[in-house]
N, C-alpha and C positions, 0 to 999 in steps of 0.2 A: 337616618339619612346623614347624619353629622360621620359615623362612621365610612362612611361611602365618599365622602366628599374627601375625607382623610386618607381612603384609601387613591382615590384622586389627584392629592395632592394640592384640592383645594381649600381656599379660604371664603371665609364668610362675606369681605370683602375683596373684590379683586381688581386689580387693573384690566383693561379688555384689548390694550394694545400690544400688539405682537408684530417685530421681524423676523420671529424664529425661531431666533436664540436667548432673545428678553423682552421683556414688557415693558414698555414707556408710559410715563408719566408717574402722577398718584393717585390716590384713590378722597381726594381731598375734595373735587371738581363736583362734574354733572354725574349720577351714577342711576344706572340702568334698574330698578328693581324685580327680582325676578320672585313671582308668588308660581306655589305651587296651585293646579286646579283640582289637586286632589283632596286638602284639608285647605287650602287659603292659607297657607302658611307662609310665610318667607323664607327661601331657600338661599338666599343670598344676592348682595349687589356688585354689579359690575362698572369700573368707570366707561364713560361713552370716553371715543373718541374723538379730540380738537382737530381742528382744522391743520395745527402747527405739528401735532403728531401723523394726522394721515399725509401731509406732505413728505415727513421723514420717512414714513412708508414705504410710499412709492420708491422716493430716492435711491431708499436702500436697495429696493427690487429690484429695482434696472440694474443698477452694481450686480446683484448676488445672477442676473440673468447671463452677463456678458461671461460670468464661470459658468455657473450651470448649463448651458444651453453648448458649450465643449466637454462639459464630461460626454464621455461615452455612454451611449442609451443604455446598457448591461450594468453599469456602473449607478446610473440613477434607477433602476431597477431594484439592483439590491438595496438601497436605501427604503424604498416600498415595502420589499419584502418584512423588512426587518420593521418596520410599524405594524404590518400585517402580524407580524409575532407579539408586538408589545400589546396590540390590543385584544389578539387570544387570550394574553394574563391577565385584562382588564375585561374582558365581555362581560361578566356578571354584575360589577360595579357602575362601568357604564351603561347598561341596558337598564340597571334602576334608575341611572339618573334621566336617563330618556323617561323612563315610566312616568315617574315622579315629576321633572319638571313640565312633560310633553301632557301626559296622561293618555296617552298607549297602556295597553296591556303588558308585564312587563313578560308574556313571551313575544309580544309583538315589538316590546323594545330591544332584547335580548336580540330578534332575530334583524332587526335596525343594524346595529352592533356588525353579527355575522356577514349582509350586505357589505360592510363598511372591510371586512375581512376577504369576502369573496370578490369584491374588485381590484385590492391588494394584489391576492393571488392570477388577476385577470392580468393585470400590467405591470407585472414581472414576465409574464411570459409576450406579453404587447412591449415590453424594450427588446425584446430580440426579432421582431418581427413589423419594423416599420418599412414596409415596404415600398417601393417604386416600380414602377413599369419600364421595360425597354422597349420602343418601338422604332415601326421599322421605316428607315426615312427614304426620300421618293431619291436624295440624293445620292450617285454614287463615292463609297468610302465615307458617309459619316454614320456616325452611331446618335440615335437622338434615344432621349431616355428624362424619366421624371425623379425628382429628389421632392422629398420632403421635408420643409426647416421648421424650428420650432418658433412660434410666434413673438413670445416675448412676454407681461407680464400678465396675467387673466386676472379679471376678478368675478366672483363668486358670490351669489349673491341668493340665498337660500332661504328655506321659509320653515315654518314652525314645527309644520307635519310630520316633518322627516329632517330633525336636527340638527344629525349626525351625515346619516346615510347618503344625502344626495350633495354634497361638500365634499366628500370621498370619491364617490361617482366620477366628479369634475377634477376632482385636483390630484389624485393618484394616478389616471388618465393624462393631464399637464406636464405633472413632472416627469414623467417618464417619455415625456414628447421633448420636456427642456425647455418646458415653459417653467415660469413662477408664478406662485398665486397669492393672492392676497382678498382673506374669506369676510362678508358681512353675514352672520348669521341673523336669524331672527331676532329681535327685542325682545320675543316672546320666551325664548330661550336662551338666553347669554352664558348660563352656564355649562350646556353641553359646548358652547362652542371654546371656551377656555379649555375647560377638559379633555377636549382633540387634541386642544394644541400644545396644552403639558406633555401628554404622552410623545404626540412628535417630535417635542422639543428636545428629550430625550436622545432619540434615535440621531437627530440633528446632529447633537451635537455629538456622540458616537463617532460619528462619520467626520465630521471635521468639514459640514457641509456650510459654506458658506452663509452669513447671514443675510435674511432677506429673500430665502428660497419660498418660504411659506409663513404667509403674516396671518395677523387678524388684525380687525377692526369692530370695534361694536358702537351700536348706537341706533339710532330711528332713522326713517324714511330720507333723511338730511346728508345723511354716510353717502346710501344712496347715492343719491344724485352726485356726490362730488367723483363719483366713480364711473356712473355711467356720462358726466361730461367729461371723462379725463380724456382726453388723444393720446396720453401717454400708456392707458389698457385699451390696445388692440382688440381684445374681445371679453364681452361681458356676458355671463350664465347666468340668467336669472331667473327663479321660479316662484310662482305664485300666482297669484289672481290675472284671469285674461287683461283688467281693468289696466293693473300697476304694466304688465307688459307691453302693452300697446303706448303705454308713456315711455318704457324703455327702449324701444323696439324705435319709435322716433327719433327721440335723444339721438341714441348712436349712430342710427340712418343717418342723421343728419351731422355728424362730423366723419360720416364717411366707416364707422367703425364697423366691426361683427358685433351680432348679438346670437346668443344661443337660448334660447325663451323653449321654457318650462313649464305652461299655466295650465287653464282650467280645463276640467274636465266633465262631463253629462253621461256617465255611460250608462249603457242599456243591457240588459240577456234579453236575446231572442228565445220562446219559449213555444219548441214547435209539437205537434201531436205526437211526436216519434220521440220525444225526449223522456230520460230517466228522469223521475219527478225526484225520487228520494235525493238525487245529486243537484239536481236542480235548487230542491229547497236549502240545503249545506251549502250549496257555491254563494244562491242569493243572500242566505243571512248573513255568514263572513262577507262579502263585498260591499254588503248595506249599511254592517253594524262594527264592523271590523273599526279601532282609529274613531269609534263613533260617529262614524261618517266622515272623518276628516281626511280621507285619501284621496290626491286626485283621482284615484283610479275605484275610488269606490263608487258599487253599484246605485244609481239615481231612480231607471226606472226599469220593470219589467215587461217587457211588450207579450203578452201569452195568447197562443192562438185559443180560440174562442170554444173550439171543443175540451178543453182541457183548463180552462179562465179557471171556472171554480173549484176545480180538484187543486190546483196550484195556489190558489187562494185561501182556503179551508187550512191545507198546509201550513203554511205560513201563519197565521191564524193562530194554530195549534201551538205554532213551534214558540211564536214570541214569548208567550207569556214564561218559557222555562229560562230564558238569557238572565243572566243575573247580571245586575249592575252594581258596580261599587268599585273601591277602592286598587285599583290596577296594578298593584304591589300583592294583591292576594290574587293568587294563580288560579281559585273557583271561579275568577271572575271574570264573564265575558266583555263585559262593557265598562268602560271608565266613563270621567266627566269629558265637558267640550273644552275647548283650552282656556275659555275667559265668558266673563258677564254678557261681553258685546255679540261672542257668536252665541250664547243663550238665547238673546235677545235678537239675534238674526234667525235663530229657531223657530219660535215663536213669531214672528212676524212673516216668515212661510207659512204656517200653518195657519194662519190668519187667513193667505191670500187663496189656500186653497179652496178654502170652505167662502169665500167671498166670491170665488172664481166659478165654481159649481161642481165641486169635489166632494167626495166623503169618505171619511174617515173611515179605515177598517176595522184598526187597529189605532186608540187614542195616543196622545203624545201627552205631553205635560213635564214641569220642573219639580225633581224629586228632592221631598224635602224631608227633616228629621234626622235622628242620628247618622252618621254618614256621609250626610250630604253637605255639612255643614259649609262647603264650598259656594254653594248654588250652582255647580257649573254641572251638577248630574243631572240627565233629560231623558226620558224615554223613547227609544226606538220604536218610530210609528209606522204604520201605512196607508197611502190613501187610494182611492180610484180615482182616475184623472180622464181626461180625453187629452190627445196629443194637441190640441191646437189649442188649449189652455198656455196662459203668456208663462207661467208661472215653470211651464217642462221645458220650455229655452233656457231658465235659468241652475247653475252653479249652486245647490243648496246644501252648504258644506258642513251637514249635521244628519245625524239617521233618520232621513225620509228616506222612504221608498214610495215610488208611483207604480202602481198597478195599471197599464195598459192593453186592451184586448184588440186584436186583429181578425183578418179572415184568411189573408192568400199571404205567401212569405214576399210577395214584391210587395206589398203592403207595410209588412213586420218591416223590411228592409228601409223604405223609405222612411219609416217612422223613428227608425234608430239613427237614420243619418240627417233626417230635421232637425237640427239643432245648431247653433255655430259653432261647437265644439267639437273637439273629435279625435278623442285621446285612448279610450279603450273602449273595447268591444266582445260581445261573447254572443255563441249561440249555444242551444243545448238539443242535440238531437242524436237520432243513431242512423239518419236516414244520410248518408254520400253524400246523393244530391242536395240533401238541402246544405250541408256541410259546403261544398264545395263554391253553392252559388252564393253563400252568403262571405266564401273569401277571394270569389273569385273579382274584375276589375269594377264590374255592378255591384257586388257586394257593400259591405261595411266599407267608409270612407274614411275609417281609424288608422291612427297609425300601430294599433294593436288589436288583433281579431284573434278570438279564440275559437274553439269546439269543445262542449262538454269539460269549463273550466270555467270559473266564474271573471269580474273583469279584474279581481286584485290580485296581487302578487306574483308580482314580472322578476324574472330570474336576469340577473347580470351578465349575461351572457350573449343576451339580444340587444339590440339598439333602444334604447326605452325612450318616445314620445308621441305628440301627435300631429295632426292637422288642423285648418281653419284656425279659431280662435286658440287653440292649445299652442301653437306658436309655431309649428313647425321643426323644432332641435330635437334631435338627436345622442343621446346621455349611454355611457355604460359598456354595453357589447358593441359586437359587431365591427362596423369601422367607424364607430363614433369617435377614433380618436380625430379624422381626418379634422374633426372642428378646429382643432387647437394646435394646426401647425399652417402653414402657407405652403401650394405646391408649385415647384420650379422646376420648367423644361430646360431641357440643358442639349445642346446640339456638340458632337465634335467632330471636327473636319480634317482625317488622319491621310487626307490625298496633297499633291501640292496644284490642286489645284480650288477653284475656290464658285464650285457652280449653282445657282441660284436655282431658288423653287419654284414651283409652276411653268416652268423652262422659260424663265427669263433672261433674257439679255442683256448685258451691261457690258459694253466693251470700247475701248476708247486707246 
């Protein structure tokens, strides 16, 4: 790892404040420590950031906005581009450190990395394509039409899961709108979030791109809030827990701000008579066991129709016991650890509630221990039988359970996938049309992500990535997710010398 971090460009100790183009303060102060959950090692520390630096921050931001946001969108484009290039030379390096400090698998960090690449490559081609509408006005001789301006400074506010990749998502998106951002990554991770910002720093300063276009901040929950009360960030992206975002999601409301909320997620595969079992079982294990549960978009529960329950179950059954768990730097390996002691420990206290609740285990769980493990953070990929109206399938349990659920009719399956306050991905698995169809049509799945015959993880950048109800509502990634992170302006012009009012009003004197 020390070579990785060298090839990085980092240190053992590091400052975690960033304009840009340098890091403020010392490393003398509060500092962040960051343990790996793969061995419990210490990977290194970061200093938090004061209060007296995140004000320099912003400051700076607003300056570096009032340049950036006149470059021309082609012009902030290629500055993407060319990060998108620095971090092709760095994918191998950085997708270990994801591995390693995350405990992802490192193809699953690796392809973290490529994400982080493939939005790059999205908004290079999204600066030449922010488009407006012209329409058509009721007055004669004016042209009325909409523009599109860039916001001003965002902040970003990212969680453990996904490092790297969804701080990309939002802020290669930004700038190439002619916003600035300024990133809180997770505490859990401080040092992917350095390491972003070395390599961009880089290209920064290549470009001769003013400071204060793209900062960091590191620290706990405390960063936070000094961000989501600024009035001075317009809008704040924040992802994690339903819990944290409904505190965010106020906040802002209440100084009148955007917020773009990123949370939790419950998803389901609908599991109908007509479905391919053998894809079925591949989509469920990856979306179950993938991240060890730790994606929001990993698979929670399976809803299986009732002729096919135990052929789907037997499966499953069969297939756990070959997943190898261990060390997510070794590529045999399908499972890594959870990211700390506390979601062990939220493990376990599901699987408590199951079996109190009236569940049973299919497939045991447990913390694996002995050579290997010597983390504590490795846990076994379980399964249990549930009924839907158990309190325990309302909840977010962000470790590899799987609930096994049985149905009868698919208005049933359906309803059972969208009981939940969550509603962020969604699959079915069948070969039948119509079942495909009703389950995307406006009764269908209430997600803001429905499949066919594809499990619920791994959303391509290309599409809009999030959800409904308790998943917050935003918008990230493809699509026209950039509209979040600009303000749209109708512009009317009146090329007659005469000056006639709308709805055929009168005003004459």
């Amino acid at each position: 790892m020390d070579n990785i971090l060298k090839d990085l460009g980092l240190k053992k100790v590091s400052k975690g404040t960033s304009t840009g183009l340098k890091w403020l303060g010392d490393t003398s102060g509060n500092l962040v420590e960051s343990y790996s959950p793969v061995d419990g090692k210490l990977i290194g520390k970061v200093a938090a950031t004061t209060k007296e630096e995140y004000e320099e921050v912003v400051k700076t931001a607003q300056e570096a906005f009032k340049v950036w946001r006149s470059i021309p969108a082609p012009k902030r484009g290629e500055v993407v581009r060319q990060y998108g290039d620095a971090l092709r030379k760095h994918k191998d390096a950085l997708g270990a450190l994801v591995s390693y400090e995350m405990g992802k698998s490192l193809q699953e960090g690796k392809g973290e990395v490529q994400e982080m690449i493939d939005i790059c490559d999205f908004a290079v081609g999204l600066s030449r394509q922010l488009y407006g509408l012209t329409i058509a006005s009721e007055r004669p001789s004016h042209r009325m039409f909409e523009q599109w301006h860039p916001l001003g400074v965002v902040g970003i506010i990212s969680a453990f899961n996904f490092p790297v990749a969804v701080w990309a998502w939002n802020s290669m998106l930004a700038l190439v709108c002619g916003d600035v951002c300024i990133w809180k990554g997770s505490e859990k991770t401080p040092i992917c979030s350095v390491a972003c910002q070395e390599i961009l720093a880089d290209v920064l300063k290549a470009n001769d791109v003013p400071e204060g276009v793209s900062c960091v901040v590191t620290g706990d929950y405390k960063v936070g809030e000094w961000m989501t009360t600024d009035r001075r960030l317009p809008l704040i992206s924040a992802t994690g827990s339903s819990r944290m975002g409904k505190i965010v999601g106020a906040v802002v409301a209440g100084r009148l701000g955007r917020s773009l909320l990123e949370l939790g997620g419950n998803n389901a595969i609908i599991v109908t008579p007509n479905a391919d079992l053998e894809i079925t079982t591949i989509g469920t294990i990856f979306g179950a066991v993938g991240t060890c549960g730790q994606r929001c978009t990993s698979t929670r529960r399976l809803i299986i129709h009732e002729s096919v329950y135990d052929q789907v179950k037997e499966n499953l059954v069969n297939a756990y016991p070959q997943l190898k768990i261990g060390n997510p730097l070794d590529e045999k390996n399908h499972v890594g650890p959870l990211i700390d002691k506390d979601s062990v420990n939220n493990y376990l206290n599901s699987i408590q509630q199951i079996k109190e609740q009236g569940g049973k285990m299919v497939v045991e769980g447990g913390v694996l221990e002995g050579k290997g493990y010597e983390s504590g953070c490795y846990v076994k990929p379980c399964i249990a039988e549930v009924r839907n109206e158990m309190a325990i399938v309302q909840h977010e349990t962000f470790a590899p359970i799987l609930y096994l659920i049985k149905y009868s009719t698919l208005e049933e399956a359906i309803a059972y996938q969208n009981d939940v306050p969550q509603g962020l991905s969604s699959a079915i698995m069948t070969d039948s049309i119509r079942e495909a169809e009703a389950f995307l049509c406006a009764s269908g799945s209430d997600c803001g992500i429905a499949n066919v015959n594809i499990g619920t993880s791994g959303a391509e950048i290309g599409g809009a990535f999030g959800g409904e109800k308790e998943t917050g509502g935003g918008r990230e990634s493809g699509s026209d997710a950039w509209k979040a992170y600009m303000r749209r302006q109708t512009n009317t012009i009146n090329y007659s010398r005469e000056i006639p009012l709308a709805q055929g009003i009168k005003f004459e004197f």
